[in-house]
C-alpha positions as a Python dict, from the first residue, in 0.01 Angstrom:
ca = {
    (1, 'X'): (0, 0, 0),
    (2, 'X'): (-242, 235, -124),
    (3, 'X'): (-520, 139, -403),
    (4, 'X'): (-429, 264, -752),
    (5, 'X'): (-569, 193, -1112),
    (6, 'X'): (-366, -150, -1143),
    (7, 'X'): (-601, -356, -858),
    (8, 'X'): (-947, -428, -926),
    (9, 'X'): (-1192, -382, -634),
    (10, 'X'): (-1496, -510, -555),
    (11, 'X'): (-1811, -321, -568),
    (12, 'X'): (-1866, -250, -214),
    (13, 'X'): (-1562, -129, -149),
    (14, 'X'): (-1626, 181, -405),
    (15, 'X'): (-1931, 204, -176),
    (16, 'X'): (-1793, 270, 129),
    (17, 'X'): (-1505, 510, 0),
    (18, 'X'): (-1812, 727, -136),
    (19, 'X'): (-1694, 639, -528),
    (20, 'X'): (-1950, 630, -797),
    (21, 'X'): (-1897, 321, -1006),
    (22, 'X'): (-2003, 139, -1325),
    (23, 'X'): (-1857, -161, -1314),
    (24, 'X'): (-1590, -344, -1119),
    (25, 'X'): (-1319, -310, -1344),
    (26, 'X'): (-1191, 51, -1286),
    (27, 'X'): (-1016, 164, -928),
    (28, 'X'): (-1086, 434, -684),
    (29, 'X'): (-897, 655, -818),
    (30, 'X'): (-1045, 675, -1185),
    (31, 'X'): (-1423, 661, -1067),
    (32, 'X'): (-1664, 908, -1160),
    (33, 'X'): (-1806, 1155, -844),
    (34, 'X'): (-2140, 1171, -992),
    (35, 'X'): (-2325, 933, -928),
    (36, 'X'): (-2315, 963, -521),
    (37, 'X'): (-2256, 1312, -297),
    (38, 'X'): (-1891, 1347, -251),
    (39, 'X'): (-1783, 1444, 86),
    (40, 'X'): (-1823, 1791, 151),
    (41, 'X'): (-1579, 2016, 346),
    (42, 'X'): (-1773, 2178, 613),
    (43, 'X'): (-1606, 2528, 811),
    (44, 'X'): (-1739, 2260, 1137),
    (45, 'X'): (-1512, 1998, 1004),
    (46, 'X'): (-1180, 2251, 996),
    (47, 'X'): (-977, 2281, 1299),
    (48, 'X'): (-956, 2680, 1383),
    (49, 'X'): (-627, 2563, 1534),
    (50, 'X'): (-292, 2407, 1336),
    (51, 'X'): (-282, 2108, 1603),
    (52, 'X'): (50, 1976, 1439),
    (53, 'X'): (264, 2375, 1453),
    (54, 'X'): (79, 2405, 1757),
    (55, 'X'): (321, 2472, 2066),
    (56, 'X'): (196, 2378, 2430),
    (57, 'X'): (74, 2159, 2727),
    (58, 'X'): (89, 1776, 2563),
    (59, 'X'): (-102, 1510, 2735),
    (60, 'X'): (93, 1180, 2883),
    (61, 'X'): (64, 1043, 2517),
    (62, 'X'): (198, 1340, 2355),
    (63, 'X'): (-32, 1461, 2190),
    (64, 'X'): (-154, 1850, 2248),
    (65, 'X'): (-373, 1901, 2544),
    (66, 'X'): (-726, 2063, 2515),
    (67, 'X'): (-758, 2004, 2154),
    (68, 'X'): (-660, 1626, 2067),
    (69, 'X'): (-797, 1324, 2190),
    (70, 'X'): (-655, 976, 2127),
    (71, 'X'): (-826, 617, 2063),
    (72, 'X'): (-688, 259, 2084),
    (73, 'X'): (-998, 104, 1927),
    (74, 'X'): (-1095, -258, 1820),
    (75, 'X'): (-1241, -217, 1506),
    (76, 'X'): (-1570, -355, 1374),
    (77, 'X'): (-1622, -560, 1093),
    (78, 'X'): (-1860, -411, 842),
    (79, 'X'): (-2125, -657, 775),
    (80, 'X'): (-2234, -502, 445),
    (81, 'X'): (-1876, -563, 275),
    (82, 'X'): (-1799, -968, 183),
    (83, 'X'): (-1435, -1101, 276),
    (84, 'X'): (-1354, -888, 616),
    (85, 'X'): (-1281, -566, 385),
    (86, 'X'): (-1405, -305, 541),
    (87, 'X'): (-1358, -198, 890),
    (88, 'X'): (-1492, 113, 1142),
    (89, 'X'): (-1444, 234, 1474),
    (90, 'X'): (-1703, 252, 1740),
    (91, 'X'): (-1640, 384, 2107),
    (92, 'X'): (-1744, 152, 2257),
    (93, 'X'): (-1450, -62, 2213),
    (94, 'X'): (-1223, 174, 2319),
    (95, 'X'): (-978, 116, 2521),
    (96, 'X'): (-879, 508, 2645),
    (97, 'X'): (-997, 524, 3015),
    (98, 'X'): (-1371, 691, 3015),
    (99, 'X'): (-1488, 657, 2636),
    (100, 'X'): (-1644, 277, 2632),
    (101, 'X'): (-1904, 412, 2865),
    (102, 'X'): (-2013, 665, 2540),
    (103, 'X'): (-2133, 372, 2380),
    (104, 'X'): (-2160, 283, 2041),
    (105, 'X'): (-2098, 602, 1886),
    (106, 'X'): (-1952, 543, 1577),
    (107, 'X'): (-1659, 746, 1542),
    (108, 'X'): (-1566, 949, 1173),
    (109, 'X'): (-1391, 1260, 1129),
    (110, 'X'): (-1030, 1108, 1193),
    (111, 'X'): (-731, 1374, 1217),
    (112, 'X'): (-514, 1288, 896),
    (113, 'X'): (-119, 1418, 921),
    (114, 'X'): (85, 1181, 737),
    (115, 'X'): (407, 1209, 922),
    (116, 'X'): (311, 1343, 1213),
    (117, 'X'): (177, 1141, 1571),
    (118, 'X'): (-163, 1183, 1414),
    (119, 'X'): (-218, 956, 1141),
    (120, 'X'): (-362, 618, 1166),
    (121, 'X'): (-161, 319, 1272),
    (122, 'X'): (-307, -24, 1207),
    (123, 'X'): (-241, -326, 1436),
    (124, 'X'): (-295, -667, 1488),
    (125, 'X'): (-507, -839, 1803),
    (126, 'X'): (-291, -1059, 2017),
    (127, 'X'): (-550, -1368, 1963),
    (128, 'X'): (-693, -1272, 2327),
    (129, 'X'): (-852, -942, 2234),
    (130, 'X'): (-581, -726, 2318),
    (131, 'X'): (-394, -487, 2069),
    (132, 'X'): (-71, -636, 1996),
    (133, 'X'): (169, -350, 1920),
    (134, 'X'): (434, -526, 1808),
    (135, 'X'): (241, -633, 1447),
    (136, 'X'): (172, -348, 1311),
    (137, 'X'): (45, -332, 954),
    (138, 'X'): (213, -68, 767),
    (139, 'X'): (147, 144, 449),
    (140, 'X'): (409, -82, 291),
    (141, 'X'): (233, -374, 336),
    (142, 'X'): (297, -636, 11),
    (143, 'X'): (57, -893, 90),
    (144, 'X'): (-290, -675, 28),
    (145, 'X'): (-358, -281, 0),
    (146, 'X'): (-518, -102, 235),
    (147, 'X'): (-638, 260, 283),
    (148, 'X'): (-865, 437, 507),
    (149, 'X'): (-1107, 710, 496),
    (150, 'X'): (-1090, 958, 726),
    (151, 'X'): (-1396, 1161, 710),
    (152, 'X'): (-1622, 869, 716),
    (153, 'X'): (-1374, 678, 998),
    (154, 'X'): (-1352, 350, 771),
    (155, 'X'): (-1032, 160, 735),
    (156, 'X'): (-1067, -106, 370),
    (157, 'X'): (-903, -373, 194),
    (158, 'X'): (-851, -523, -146),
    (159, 'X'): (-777, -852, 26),
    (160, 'X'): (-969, -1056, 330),
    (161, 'X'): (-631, -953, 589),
    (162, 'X'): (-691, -1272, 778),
    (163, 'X'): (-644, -1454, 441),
    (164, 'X'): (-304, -1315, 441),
    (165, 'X'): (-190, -1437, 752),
    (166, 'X'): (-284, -1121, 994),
    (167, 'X'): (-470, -1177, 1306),
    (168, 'X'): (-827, -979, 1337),
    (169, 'X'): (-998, -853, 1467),
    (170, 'X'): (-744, -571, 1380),
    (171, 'X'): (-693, -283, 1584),
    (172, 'X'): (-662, 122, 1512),
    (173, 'X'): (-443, 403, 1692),
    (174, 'X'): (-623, 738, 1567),
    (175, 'X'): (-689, 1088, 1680),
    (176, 'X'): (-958, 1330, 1662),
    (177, 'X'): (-945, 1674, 1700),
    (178, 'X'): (-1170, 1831, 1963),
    (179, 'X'): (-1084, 2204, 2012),
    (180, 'X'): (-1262, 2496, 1773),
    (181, 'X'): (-1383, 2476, 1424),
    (182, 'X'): (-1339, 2755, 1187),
    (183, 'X'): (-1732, 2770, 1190),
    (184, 'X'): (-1684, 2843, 1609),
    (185, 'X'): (-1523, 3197, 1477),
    (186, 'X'): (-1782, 3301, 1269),
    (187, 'X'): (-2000, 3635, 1353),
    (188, 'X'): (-2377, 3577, 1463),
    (189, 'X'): (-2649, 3711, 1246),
    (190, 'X'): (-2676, 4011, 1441),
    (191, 'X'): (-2321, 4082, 1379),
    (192, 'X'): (-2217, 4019, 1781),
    (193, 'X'): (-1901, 3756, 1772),
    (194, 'X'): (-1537, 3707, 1789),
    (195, 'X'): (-1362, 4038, 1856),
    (196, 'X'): (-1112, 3924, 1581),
    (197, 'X'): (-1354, 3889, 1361),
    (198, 'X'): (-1411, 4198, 1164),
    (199, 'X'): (-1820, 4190, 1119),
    (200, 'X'): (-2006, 4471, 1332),
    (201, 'X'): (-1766, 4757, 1312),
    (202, 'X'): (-1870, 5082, 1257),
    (203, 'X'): (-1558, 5287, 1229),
    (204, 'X'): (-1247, 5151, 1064),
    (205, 'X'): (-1028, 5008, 1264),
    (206, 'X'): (-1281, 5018, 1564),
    (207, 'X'): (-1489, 4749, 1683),
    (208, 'X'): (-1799, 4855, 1885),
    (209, 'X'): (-1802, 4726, 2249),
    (210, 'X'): (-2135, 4547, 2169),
    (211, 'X'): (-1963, 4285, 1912),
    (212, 'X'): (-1704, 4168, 2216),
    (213, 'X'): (-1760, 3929, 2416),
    (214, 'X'): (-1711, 3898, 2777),
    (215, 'X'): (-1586, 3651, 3014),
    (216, 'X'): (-1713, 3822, 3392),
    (217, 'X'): (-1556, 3520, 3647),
    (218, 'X'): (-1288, 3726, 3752),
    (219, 'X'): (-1454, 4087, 3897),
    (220, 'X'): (-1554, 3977, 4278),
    (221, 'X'): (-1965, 3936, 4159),
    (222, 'X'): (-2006, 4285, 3993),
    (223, 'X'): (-2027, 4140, 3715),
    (224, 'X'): (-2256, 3877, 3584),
    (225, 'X'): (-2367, 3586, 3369),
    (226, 'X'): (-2653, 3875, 3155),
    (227, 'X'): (-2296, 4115, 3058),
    (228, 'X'): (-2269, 3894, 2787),
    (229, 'X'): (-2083, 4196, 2583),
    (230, 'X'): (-1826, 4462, 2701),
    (231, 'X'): (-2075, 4703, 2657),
    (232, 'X'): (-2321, 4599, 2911),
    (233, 'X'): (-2019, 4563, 3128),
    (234, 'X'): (-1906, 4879, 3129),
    (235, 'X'): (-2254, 4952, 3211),
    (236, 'X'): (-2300, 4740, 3473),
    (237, 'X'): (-1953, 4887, 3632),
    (238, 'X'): (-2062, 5212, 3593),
    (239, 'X'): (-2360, 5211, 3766),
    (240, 'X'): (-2190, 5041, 4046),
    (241, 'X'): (-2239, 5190, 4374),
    (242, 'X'): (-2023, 4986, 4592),
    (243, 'X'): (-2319, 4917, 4807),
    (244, 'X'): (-2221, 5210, 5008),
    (245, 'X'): (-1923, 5078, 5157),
    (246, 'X'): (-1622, 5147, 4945),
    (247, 'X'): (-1468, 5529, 4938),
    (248, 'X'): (-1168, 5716, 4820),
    (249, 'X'): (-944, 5863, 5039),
    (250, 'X'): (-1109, 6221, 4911),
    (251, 'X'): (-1437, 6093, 4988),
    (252, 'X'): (-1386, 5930, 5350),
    (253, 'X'): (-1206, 6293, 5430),
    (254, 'X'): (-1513, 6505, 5295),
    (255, 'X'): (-1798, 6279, 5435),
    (256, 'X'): (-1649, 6306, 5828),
    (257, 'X'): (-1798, 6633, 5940),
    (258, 'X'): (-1820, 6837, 6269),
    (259, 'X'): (-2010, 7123, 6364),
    (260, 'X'): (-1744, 7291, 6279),
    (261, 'X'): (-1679, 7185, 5898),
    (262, 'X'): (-1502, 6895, 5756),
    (263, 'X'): (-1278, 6726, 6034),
    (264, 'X'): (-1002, 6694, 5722),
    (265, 'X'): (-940, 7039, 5702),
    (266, 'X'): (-1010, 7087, 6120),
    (267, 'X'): (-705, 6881, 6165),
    (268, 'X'): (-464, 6994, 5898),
    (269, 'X'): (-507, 7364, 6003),
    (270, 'X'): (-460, 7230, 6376),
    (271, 'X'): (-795, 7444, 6458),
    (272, 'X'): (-982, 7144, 6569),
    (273, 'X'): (-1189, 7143, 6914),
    (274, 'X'): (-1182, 6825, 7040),
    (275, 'X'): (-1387, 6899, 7328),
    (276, 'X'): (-1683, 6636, 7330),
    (277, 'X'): (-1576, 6556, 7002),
    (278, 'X'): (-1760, 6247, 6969),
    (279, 'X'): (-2089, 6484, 6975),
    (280, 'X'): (-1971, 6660, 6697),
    (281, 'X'): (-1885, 6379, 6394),
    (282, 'X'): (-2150, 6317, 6252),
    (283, 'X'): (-2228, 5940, 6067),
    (284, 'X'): (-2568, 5866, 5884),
    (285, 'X'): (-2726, 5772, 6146),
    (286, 'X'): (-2661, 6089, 6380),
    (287, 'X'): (-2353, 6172, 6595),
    (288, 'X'): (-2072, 5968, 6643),
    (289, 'X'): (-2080, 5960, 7021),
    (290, 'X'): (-2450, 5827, 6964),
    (291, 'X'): (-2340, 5525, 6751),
    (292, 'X'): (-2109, 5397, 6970),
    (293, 'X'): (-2204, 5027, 7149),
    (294, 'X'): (-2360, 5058, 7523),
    (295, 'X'): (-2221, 5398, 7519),
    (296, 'X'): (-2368, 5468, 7908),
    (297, 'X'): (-2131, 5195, 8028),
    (298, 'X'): (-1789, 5425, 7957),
    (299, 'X'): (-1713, 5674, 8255),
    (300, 'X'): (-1553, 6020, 8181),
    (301, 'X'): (-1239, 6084, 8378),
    (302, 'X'): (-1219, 6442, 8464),
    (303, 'X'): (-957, 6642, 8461),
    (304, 'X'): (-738, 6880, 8307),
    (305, 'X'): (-683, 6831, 7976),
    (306, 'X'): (-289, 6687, 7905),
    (307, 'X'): (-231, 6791, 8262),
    (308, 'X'): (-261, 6530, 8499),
    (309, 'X'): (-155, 6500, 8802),
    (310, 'X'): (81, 6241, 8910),
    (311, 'X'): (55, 5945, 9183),
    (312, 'X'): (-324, 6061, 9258),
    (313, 'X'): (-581, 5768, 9328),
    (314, 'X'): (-898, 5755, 9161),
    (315, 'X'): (-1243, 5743, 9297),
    (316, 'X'): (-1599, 5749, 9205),
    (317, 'X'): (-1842, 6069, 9211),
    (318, 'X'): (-2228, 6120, 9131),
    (319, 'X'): (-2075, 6241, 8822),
    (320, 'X'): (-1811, 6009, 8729),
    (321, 'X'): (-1457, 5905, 8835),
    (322, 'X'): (-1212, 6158, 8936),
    (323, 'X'): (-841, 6213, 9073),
    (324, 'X'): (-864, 6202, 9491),
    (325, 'X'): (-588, 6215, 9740),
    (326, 'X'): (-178, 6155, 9685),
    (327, 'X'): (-76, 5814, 9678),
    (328, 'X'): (329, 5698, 9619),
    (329, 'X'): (351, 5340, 9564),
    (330, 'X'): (681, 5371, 9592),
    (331, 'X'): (691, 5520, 9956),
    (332, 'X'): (342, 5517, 10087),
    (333, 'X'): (160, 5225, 10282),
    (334, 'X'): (-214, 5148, 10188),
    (335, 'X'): (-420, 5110, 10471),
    (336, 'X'): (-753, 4941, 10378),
    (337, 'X'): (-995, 4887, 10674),
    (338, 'X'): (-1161, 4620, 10643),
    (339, 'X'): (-1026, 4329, 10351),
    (340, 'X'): (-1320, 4130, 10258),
    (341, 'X'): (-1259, 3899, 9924),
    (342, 'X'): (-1607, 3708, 9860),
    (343, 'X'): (-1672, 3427, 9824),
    (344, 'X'): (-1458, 3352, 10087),
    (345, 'X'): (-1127, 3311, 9954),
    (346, 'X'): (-977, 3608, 10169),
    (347, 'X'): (-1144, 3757, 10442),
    (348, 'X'): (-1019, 3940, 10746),
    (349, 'X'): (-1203, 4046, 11052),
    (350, 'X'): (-1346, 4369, 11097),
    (351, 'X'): (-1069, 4577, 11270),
    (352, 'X'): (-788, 4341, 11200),
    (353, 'X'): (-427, 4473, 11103),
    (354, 'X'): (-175, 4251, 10885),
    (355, 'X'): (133, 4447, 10898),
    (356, 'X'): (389, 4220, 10658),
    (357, 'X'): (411, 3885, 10556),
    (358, 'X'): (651, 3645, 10700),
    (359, 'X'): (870, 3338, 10556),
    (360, 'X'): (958, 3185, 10874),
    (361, 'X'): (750, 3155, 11194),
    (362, 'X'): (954, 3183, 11525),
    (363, 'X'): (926, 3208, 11879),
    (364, 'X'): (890, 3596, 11841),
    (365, 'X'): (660, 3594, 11580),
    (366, 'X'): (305, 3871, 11663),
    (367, 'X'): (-49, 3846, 11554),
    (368, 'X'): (-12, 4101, 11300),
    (369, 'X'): (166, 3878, 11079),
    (370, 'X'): (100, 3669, 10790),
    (371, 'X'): (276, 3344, 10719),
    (372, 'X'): (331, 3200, 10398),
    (373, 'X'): (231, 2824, 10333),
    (374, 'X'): (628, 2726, 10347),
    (375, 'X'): (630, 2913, 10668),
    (376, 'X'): (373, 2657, 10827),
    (377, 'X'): (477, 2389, 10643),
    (378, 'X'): (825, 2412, 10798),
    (379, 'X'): (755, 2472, 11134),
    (380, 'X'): (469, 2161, 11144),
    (381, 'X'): (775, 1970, 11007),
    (382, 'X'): (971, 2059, 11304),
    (383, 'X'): (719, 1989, 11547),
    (384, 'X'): (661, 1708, 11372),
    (385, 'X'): (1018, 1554, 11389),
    (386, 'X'): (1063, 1605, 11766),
    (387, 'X'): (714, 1362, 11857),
    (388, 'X'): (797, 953, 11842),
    (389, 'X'): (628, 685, 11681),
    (390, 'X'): (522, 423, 11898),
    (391, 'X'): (531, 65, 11695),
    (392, 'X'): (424, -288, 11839),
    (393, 'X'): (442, -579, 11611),
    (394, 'X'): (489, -943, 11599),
    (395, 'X'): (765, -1129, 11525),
    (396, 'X'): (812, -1430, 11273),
    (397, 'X'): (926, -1731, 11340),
    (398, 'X'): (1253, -1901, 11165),
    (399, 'X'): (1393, -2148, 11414),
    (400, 'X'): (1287, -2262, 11781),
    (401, 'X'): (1553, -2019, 11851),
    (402, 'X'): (1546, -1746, 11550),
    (403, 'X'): (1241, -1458, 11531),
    (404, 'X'): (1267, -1184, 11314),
    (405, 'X'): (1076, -847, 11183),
    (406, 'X'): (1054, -650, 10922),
    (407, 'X'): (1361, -461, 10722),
    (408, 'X'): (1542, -126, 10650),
    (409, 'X'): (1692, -109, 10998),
    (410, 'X'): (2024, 58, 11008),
    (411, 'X'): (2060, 30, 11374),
    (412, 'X'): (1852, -164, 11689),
    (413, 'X'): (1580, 51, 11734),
    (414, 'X'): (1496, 277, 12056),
    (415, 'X'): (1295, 155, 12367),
    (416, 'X'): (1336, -248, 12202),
    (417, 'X'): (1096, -491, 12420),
    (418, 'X'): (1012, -810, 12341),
    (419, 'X'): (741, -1003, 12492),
    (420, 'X'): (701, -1398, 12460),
    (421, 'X'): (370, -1509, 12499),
    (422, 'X'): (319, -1190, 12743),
    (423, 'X'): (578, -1249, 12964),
    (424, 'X'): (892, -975, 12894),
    (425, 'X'): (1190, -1119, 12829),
    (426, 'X'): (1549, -984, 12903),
    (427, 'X'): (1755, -866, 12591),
    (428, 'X'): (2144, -896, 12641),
    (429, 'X'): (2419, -1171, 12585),
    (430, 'X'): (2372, -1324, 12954),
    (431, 'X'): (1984, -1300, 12939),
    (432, 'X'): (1694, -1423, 12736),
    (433, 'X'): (1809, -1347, 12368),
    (434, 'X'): (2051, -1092, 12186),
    (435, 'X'): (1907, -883, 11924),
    (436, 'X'): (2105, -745, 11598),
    (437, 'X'): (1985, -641, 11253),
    (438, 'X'): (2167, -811, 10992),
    (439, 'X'): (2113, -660, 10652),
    (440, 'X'): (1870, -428, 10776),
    (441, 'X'): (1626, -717, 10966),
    (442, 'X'): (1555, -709, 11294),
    (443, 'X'): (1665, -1049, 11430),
    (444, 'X'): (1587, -1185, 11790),
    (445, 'X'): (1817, -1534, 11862),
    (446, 'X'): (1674, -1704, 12196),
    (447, 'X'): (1885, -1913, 12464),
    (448, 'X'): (1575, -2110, 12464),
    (449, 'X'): (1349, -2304, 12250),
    (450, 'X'): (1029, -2056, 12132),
    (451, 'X'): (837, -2246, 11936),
    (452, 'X'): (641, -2170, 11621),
    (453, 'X'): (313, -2164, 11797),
    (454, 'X'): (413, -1939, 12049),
    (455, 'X'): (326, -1573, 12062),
    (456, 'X'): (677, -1332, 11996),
    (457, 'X'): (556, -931, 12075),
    (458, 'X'): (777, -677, 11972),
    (459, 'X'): (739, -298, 12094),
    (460, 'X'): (989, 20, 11968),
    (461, 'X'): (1022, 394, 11915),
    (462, 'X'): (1122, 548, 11616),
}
């Protein structure tokens, strides 16, 4: 509830609301202004921007981005007014992310839209120092009135709230504004400012180009942080060069000349000699032919110009390279003398003829030709499959009559002889011991008793 002429407050409250007063008998509202400065309204203190019409980006709290700021502060107690009636707002016990480490600024100038996400709300703490948002103390409030000032950022009472059962320290939901002040549009002294503004013209309806400001981030570093104005912009752009490097289409086709005018209008009137042309263009730095890199490293090939001669091989002269002697690669054999790769990868003897390569190396194969590496690879296979492998092993013993060795055998193998203890022993069914190869092991079975000590020798061919 607001104050009005019916309450009675006490002296310091008329303080702090910037009232003049006589006596304690009168309200806020009905005080004289003259005995203290009334607040002033100061072109820094109004917004250049109608935050509450305003259309735009809104911040997660919804409030408009760039120009609002919000604060969920835990109000101080103002020691100079008796009975907890008086309250401000200091940053440092705020709870937005990033403002309690501004300190203890005190905080005044509160945005004021009744109606509207800006004004103040008012709530309770929780009784652990924590806003409680769900006591809020509203304008309708019967127990005490309460009103707030928000140019000097000071929230007061006619009543101690705590003695009227509201848990404090209480806590404020406010905004301030923080985007232009009309003051930010006006002109300088020297009549340079806001282009809007209408200061500094000297025709009507025209505003000279030294009253507008500039903002030079976006033109690729010809402009800088001294073309403060358009004027010394345009300036600075005309008197741009380019550094040389940039050109019109015009200018590239004018500045490329020959000795015989501009190459342009050479090649457009197809009366351009482009014999040694390279001599001829000339750059800043001389002729063209003269600027290009390591230019005694490129060899001229001579001969007639969009003539040349077909399947020709090319050699070297004193002079350069040139077109020699017919060659068809299509018909014709190459006959090179003498092949000599270095390093040694390929090298053939002085006088040596390879006639073809071959795939397969035969019985009728001649000294002039060259095998590939499946070529000898296949025929050292089938030398290699016709030589046997000579194997002699020893035997393991299972039972005074049992000996095997080894496994994988499909069949007994060739030239079997088995030796016991040196002596050779007869293999066959009426003899000294039968051999077989049971799941692939070779298995000896004696007619006699070979013991485990005993020495079994084994010799085969595969």
């Amino acid at each position: 509830m607001a104050f009005n002429d019916a309450y009675r407050e006490s002296i310091q409250t008329k303080h702090i609301s910037n009232v003049g007063f006589t006596s304690t008998a009168k309200g806020v509202t009905n005080e004289g202004y003259t005995a203290k400065n009334p607040h002033q309204v100061l072109p820094t203190q109004i917004p250049a921007v109608d935050v509450v019409g305003k259309h735009g980006a809104l911040t997660a709290s919804g409030v408009a981005a760039g120009l609002v700021e919000e604060h969920i502060i835990k109000f101080t107690v103002d020691p100079t007014v008796n009975g907890n009636k008086a309250w401000f707002a200091t940053e440092d016990n705020c709870t937005t992310a990033g403002h309690s480490a501004r300190g203890t600024i005190r905080l005044d100038q509160w945005m004021r839209h009744a109606g509207t996400q800006y004004k103040l709300r008012l709530y309770e703490d929780d009784g652990a120092g924590n806003i409680d948002l769900t006591h809020e103390i509203l304008p309708s409030e019967t127990q005490f009135n309460w009103e707030y000032d928000a140019s000097a950022g000071v929230v007061y009472f006619d009543e101690d709230p705590s003695s009227n059962g509201k848990t404090i320290p209480l806590w404020g939901v406010f905004y301030t504004y923080i985007g232009e002040f009309l003051s930010d549009k006006f002109s300088t002294s020297s009549g340079v400012g806001e282009h809007t503004n209408l200061s500094g013209r000297d025709a009507i309806n025209q505003h000279p180009a030294s009253s507008i400001s500039t903002f030079t981030d976006s033109f690729n570093g010809v402009l800088n942080s001294s073309n403060t104005t358009v004027q010394l912009a345009l300036d600075t752009i005309d008197d741009h060069s380019h550094d040389d490097k940039y050109y019109t289409e015009t200018e590239v086709d004018n500045l490329i000349v020959t000795t015989s005018g501009v190459l342009q209008i050479q090649i457009t009137s197809n009366d351009v000699d482009i014999t040694n042309l390279d001599t001829k263009i000339n750059t800043v730095s001389g002729t063209l032919q003269n600027q290009i890199y390591s230019y005694d490293e490129f060899i001229e090939l001579e001969d007639t110009p969009s003539t040349y001669a077909t399947n020709k091989l090319l050699y070297t002269t004193a002079s350069g390279v040139e077109f020699g002697s017919s060659y068809n690669p299509s018909t014709d054999t190459l006959t090179i003398a003498n092949v000599n790769v270095s390093s040694g990868v390929f090298n053939l003897a002085t006088g040596a003829t390879v006639n073809e390569i071959v795939t397969t190396v035969v019985s009728g194969s001649t000294d002039d030709q060259l095998p590939t590496a499946k070529a000898v690879w296949d025929i050292t296979e089938a030398a290699a499959a016709a030589v046997h492998t000579h194997y002699e092993v020893d035997g393991t013993w299972v039972s005074n009559t049992l000996w095997t060795y080894g496994t994988g055998f499909s069949a007994l193998p060739d030239n079997l002889e088995v030796f016991v203890n040196g002596l050779k022993q007869r293999i066959g069914a009426t003899y000294d011991l039968t051999a077989a190869v049971p799941g692939g092991v070779l298995t000896l079975t004696f007619e006699y008793n070979v013991y485990s000590d005993d020495w079994v020798s084994i010799m085969y061919t595969a």
